[in-house]
C-alpha positions in Angstrom: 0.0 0.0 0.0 1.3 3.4 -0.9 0.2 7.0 0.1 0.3 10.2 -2.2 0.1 12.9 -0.4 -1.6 16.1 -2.5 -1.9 19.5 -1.7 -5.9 19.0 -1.5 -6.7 15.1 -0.6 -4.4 11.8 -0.4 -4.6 8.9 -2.2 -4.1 5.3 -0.5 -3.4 2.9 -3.4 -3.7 -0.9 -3.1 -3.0 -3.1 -6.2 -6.4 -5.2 -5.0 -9.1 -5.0 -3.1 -13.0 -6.7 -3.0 -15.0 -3.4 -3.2 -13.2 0.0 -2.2 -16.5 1.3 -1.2 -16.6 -1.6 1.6 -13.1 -1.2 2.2 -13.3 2.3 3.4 -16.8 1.6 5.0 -15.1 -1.0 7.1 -11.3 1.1 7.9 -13.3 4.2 7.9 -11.7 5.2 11.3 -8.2 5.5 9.9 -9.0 7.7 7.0 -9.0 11.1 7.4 -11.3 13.5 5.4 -10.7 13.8 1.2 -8.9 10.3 1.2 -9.0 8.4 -1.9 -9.1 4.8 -1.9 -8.0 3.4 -5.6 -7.1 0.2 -6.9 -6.8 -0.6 -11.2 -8.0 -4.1 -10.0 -11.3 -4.9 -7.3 -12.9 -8.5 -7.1 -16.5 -7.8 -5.4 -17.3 -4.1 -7.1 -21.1 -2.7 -7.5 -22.6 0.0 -8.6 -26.4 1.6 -8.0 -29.2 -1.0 -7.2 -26.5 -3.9 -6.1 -25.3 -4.7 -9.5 -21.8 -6.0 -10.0 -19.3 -4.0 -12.1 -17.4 -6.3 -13.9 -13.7 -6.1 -13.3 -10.7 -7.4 -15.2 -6.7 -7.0 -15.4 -7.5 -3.9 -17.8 -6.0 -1.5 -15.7 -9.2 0.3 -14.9 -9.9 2.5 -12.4 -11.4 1.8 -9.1 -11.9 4.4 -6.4 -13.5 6.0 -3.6 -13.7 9.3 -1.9 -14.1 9.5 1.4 -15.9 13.1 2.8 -16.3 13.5 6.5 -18.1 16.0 8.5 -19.1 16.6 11.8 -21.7 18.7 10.7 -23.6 17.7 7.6 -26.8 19.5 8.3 -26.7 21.4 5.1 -24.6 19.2 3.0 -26.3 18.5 -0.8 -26.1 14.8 -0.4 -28.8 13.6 -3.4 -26.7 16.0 -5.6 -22.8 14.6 -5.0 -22.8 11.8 -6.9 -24.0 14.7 -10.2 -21.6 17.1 -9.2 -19.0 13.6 -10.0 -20.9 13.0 -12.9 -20.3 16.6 -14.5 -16.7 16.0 -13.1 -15.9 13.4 -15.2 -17.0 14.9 -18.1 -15.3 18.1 -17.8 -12.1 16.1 -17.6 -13.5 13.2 -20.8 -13.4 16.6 -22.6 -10.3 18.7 -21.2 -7.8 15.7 -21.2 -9.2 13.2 -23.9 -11.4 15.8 -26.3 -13.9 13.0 -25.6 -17.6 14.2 -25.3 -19.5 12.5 -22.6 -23.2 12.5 -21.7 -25.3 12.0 -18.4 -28.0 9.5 -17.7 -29.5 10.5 -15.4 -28.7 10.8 -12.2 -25.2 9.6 -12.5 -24.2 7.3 -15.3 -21.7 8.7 -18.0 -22.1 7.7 -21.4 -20.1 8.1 -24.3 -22.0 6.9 -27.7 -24.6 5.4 -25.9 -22.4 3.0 -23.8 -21.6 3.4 -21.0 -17.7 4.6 -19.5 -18.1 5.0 -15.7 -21.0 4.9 -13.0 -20.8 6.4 -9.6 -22.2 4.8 -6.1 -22.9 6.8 -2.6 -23.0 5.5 0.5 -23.3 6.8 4.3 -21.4 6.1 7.4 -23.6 6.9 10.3 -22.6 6.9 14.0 -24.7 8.0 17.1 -27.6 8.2 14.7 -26.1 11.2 12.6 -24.1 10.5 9.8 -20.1 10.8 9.5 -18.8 10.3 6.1 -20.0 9.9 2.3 -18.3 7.4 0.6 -18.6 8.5 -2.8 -17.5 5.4 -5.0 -16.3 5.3 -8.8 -15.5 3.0 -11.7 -14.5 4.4 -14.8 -13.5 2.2 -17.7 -9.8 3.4 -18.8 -7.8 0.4 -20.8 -11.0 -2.5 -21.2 -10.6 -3.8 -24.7 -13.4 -4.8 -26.9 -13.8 -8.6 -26.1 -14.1 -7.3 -22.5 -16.4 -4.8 -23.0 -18.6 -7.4 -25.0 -18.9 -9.7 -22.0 -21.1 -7.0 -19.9 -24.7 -7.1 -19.2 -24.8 -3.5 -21.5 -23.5 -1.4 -23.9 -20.5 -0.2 -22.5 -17.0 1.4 -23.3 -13.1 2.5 -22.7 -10.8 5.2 -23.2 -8.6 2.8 -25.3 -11.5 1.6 -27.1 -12.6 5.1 -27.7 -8.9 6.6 -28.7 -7.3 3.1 -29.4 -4.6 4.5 -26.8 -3.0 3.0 -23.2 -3.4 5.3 -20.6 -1.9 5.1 -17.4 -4.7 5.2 -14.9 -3.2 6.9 -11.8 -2.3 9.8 -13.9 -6.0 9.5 -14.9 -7.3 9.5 -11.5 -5.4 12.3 -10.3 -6.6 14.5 -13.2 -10.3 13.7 -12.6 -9.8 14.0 -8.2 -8.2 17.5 -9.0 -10.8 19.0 -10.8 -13.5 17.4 -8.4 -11.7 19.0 -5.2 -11.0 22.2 -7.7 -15.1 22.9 -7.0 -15.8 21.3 -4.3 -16.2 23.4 -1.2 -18.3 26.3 -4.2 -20.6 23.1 -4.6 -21.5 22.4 -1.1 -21.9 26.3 -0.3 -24.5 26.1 -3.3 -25.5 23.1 -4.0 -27.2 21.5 -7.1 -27.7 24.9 -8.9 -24.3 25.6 -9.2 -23.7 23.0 -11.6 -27.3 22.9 -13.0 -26.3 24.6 -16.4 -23.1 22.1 -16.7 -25.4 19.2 -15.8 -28.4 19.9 -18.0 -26.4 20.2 -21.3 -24.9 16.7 -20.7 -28.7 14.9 -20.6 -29.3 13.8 -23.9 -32.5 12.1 -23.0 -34.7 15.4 -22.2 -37.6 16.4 -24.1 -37.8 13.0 -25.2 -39.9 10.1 -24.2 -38.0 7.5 -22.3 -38.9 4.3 -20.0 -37.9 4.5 -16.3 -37.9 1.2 -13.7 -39.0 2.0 -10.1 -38.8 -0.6 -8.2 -39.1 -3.2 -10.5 -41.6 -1.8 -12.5 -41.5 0.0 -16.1 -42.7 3.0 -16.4 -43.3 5.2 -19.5 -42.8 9.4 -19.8 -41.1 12.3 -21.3 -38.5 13.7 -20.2 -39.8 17.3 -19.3 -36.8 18.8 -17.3 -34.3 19.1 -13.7 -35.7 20.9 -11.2 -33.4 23.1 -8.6 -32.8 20.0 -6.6 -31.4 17.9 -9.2 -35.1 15.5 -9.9 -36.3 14.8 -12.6 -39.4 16.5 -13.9 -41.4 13.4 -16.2 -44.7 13.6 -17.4 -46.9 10.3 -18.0 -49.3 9.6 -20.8 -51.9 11.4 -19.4 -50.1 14.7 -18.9 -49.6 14.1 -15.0 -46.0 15.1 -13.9 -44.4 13.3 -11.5 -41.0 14.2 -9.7 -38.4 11.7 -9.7 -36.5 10.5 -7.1 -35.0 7.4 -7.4 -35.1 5.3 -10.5 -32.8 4.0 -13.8 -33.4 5.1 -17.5 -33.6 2.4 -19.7 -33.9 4.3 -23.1 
């Protein structure tokens, strides 16, 4: 195990690990605040909803920020995991001229498959929560008979540039301009990155099909509201705000 120390955050790197998210949720006492947990290789990784991320030797990144507070009255929790989102593609598009869109809430896409998704999780103690583990995979060198063996349409920086990249340079570049923001984001909350965020959702003023809790759902798409939901409208004109839920087209 080896530890960066940056100006902003450190970085704790381990060459494997099951999940970093349950790695940090079960060391959490002996990380200090804006530590990042990465590994290029995790055997027991998941994303939104339970479901496994496939991992290989590709050299991918793994990762997961740990936030603490002793006061998060006033934090934007529902909105973290977009603030990442527009993170990543801010630096898809600065570093890689690659441009990246949002499903909503959090996945990134790039052609219609998908790069990198983004988990949240709480620690909680004496009933008031402690830290946000804010967790992150992001495809970097998965080649194309790797990609083909997921459960969706998905994709690499190497299989988008045909390039080798190496991924703790990567990482550093996207946890620099995510701590660039960060403290502007919490003062403000989801409508400080509205604007960014919007732009990125392809799938607005269109109609789309959402699963809630195991049920499919038609609507269109009508907009994001100040808090980050989305605004859908059924077949009947009704609008309903969105809190939880995937896209499926």
């Amino acid at each position: 195990m080896v530890n960066l120390d940056m100006s902003k955050y450190s970085i704790v790197t381990m060459d494997e690990v099951h999940s970093t998210n349950a790695y940090a949720l079960e060391n959490i006492s002996f990380f200090d605040d804006k530590t990042v947990i990465y590994t290029s290789r995790q055997t027991a990784g998941r994303g939104r909803f339970n479901r496994k991320w496939v991992c290989d030797d590709s050299d991918n990144i793994y990762m997961s920020l740990i936030l603490k507070s002793d006061n998060f009255k006033s934090y934007p929790f529902a909105n973290l995991t977009q603030y990442l989102s527009v993170c990543i593609c801010k630096m898809l598009k600065s570093e890689f001229n690659i441009e990246a869109e949002i499903k909503w809430p959090n996945d990134i896409l790039v052609n219609g498959a998908k790069i990198s998704g983004i988990l949240a999780e709480t620690y909680t103690a004496d009933n008031n929560i402690k830290a946000i583990i804010l967790g992150l995979g992001l495809n970097v060198n998965m080649d194309k008979n790797t990609l083909e063996k997921i459960d969706q349409k998905a994709t690499s920086l190497f299989d988008i540039t045909k390039k080798h990249y190496d991924s703790e340079k990567v990482l550093k570049l996207l946890v620099d301009i995510f701590f660039e923001n960060y403290e502007t984001f919490v003062n403000k909350g989801f409508e400080y990155i509205k604007e960014d965020y919007i732009k990125r959702c392809k799938f607005l003023n269109k109609k789309i099909k959402i699963s809630e809790n195991g049920e499919k759902k038609e609507y269109f798409a009508k907009s994001i509201d100040n808090e980050g939901l989305l605004i859908a409208q059924d077949e009947f004109g009704n609008e309903s705000k969105i809190i939880t839920g995937d896209i499926l087209c």
